[in-house]
C-alpha positions in Angstrom: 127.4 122.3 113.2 124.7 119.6 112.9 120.9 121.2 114.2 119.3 119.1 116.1 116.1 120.9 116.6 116.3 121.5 112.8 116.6 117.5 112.5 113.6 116.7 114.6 111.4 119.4 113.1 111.5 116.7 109.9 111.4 113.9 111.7 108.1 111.7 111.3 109.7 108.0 112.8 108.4 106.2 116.0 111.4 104.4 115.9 114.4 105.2 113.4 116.4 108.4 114.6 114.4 109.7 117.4 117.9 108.4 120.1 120.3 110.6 118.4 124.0 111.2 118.9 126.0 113.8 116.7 129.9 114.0 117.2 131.8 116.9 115.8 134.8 114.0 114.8 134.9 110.2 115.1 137.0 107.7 114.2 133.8 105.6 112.5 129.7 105.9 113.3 129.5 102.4 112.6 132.2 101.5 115.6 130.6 103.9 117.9 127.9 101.4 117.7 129.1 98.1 117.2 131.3 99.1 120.3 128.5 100.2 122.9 124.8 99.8 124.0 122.4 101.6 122.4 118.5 101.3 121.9 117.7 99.5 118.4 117.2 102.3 115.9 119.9 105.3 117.9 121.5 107.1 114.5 125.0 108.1 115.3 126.0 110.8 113.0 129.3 112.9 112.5 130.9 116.2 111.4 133.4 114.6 110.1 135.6 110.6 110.4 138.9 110.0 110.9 138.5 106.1 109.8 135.6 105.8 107.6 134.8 103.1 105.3 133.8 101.8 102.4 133.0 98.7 100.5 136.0 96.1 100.8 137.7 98.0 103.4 138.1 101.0 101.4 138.8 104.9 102.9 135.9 107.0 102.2 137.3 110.8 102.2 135.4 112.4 105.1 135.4 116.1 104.4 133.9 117.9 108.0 130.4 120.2 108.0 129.5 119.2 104.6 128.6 115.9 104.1 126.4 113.0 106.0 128.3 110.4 107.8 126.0 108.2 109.9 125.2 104.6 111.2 122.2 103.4 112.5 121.6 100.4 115.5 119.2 98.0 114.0 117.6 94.8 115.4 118.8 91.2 114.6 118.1 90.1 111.4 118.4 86.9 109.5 122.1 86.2 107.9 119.9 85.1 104.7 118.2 88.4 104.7 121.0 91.0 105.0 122.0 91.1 101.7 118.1 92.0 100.3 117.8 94.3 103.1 120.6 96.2 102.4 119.3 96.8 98.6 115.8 97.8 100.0 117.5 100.4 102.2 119.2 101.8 98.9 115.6 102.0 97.2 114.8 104.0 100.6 117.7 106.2 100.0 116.8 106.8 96.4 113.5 107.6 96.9 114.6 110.5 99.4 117.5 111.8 97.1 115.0 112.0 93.8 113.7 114.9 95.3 116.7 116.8 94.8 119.0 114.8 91.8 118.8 111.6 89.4 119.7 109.3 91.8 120.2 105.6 91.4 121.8 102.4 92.2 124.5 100.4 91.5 124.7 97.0 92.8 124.9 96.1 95.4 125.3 99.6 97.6 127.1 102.3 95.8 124.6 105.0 95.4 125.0 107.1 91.9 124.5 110.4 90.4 125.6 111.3 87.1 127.6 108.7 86.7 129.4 109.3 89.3 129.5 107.8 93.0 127.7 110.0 94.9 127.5 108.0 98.1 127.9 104.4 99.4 125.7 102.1 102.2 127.5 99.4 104.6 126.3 96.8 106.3 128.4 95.4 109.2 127.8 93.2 112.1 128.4 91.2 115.1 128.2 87.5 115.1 127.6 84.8 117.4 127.9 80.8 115.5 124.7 81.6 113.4 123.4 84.6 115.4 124.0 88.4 114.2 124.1 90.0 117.7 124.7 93.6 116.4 123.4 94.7 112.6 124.8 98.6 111.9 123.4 100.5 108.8 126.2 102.8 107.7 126.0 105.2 105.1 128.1 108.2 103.9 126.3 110.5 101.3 128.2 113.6 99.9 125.8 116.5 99.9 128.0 120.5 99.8 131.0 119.1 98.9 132.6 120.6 96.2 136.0 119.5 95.7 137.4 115.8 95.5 141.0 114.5 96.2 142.4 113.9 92.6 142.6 110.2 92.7 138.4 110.5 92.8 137.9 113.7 91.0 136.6 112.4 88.2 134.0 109.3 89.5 132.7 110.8 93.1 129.7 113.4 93.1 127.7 115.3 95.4 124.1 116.5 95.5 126.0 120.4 95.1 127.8 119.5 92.6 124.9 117.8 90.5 122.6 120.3 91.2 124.3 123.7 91.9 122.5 124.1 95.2 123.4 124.1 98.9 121.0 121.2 101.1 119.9 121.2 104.9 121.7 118.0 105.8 119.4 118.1 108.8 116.7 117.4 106.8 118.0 114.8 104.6 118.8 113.0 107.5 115.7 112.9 108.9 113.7 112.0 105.6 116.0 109.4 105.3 115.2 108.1 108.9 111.6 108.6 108.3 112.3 106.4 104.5 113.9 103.7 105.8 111.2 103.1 108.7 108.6 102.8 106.0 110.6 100.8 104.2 112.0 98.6 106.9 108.3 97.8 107.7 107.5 97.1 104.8 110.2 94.8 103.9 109.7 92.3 107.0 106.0 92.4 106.3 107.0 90.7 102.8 105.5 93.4 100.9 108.4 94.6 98.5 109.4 92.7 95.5 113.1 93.6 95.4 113.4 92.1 92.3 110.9 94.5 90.8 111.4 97.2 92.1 115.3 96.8 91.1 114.2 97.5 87.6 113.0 101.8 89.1 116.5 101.9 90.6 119.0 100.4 88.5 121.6 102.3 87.5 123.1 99.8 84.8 119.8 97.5 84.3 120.3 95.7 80.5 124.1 97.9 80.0 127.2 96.7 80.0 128.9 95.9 83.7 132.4 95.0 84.5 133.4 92.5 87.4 135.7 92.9 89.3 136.6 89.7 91.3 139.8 88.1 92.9 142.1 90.2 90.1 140.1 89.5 87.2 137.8 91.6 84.9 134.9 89.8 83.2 132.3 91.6 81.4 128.5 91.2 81.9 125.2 92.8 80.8 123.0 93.0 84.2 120.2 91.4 83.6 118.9 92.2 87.2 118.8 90.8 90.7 117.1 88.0 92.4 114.6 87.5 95.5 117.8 87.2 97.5 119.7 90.3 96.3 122.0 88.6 93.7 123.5 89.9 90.6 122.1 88.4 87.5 124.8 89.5 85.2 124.6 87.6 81.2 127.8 87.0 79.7 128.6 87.3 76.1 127.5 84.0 75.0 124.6 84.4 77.0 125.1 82.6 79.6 123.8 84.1 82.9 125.4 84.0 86.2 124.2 84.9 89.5 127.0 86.9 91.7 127.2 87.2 95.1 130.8 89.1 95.4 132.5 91.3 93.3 133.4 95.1 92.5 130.8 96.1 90.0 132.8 98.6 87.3 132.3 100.1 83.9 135.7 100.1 82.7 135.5 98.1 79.7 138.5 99.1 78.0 142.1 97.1 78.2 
């Protein structure tokens, strides 16, 4: 079961994470919150979810007790500056999981280890004409877990796996908290340069990426992102080409 008093011994946030709920199962941490009232910053975390997601609608295996599963209520936001956000949260992520494995980034929210997919971040929200009434944070990050269905087997990771050690999830979760309210702050004060910083983080910066888009597979080279969180992806002739949408892969083959 999740510690709370373990949690809040790690916690250094005014804001982020100190409203806490912790379910033993859930359908999704993200609809818990898009569906009630809770102060700006509450985290909602869970054992385990019955209807998790991932990017494009996708299921994201929820194994219970091992793993982190949590959303987080955020303020309004502009529309313009969701996208940007969402990439400085995944440096904020990164810089938390480098104390414990090689972790990087591959655009625009999958969050890597080895190679492999060792957790995603999700964006979704509630929207009014041009107005985002609700903006939920939700990320899963596999941490024990040892053994993956075998239709992921051989692309998902987990901080055990990658490391041969056993992690407080407790404590991850609150360095994470206490991560992305430095870097939350810091991001509306203007004072990260995404499309620097990209270049620390980057799992596939200057390699070969494959784009997945509407049923068809091009192949790029990233080249990077721009101030507004696009893909700058170069093809072969090199032509660059800044993305907006798209699976990001590195099946180059057939």
């Amino acid at each position: 079961m999740f510690d709370e008093k373990l949690y809040r011994e790690f916690l250094a946030t005014e804001n982020f994470g100190r409203n806490i709920l912790v379910f033993d199962e859930t359908d999704s941490t993200t609809a818990r919150l898009l569906d009630s009232e809770t102060p700006y910053y509450t985290v909602a975390s869970a054992e385990s979810q019955t209807a998790g997601r991932g990017r494009s609608g996708r299921r994201w295996v929820s194994e219970s007790g091992v793993n982190l599963y949590f959303s987080v209520n955020l303020p309004p936001m502009k529309i313009e500056d969701l996208l940007a956000f969402n990439i400085a949260i995944g440096f904020a992520v990164c810089d938390v999981l480098r104390e414990y494995a090689d972790v990087n980034l591959k655009w625009p929210n999958d969050i890597m280890a080895g190679g492999k997919k060792l957790g995603g971040i999700l964006f979704e929200t509630a929207i009014s004409g041009s107005v985002m009434d609700k903006v939920i944070l939700g990320i899963g990050i596999n941490v024990n877990m040892t053994e993956f269905p075998p239709e992921i087997n051989e692309i998902a990771a987990s901080l055990k796996t990658e490391t041969g050690r056993t992690f407080s999830r407790e404590e991850i979760l609150a360095r994470l908290m206490n991560g992305f309210e430095s870097f939350s702050d810091l991001f509306f004060k203007g004072r990260i340069n995404i499309v620097e910083e990209w270049k620390k983080y980057s799992a596939s910066l200057d390699k070969k990426i494959a784009l997945h888009k509407n049923g068809v597979k091009t192949v790029f080279t990233e080249k990077g992102i721009t101030p507004s969180g696009f893909l700058i992806a170069e093809d072969e002739r090199g032509v660059k080409t800044e993305i907006v949408t798209g699976d990001i892969g590195y099946d180059f083959s057939g």
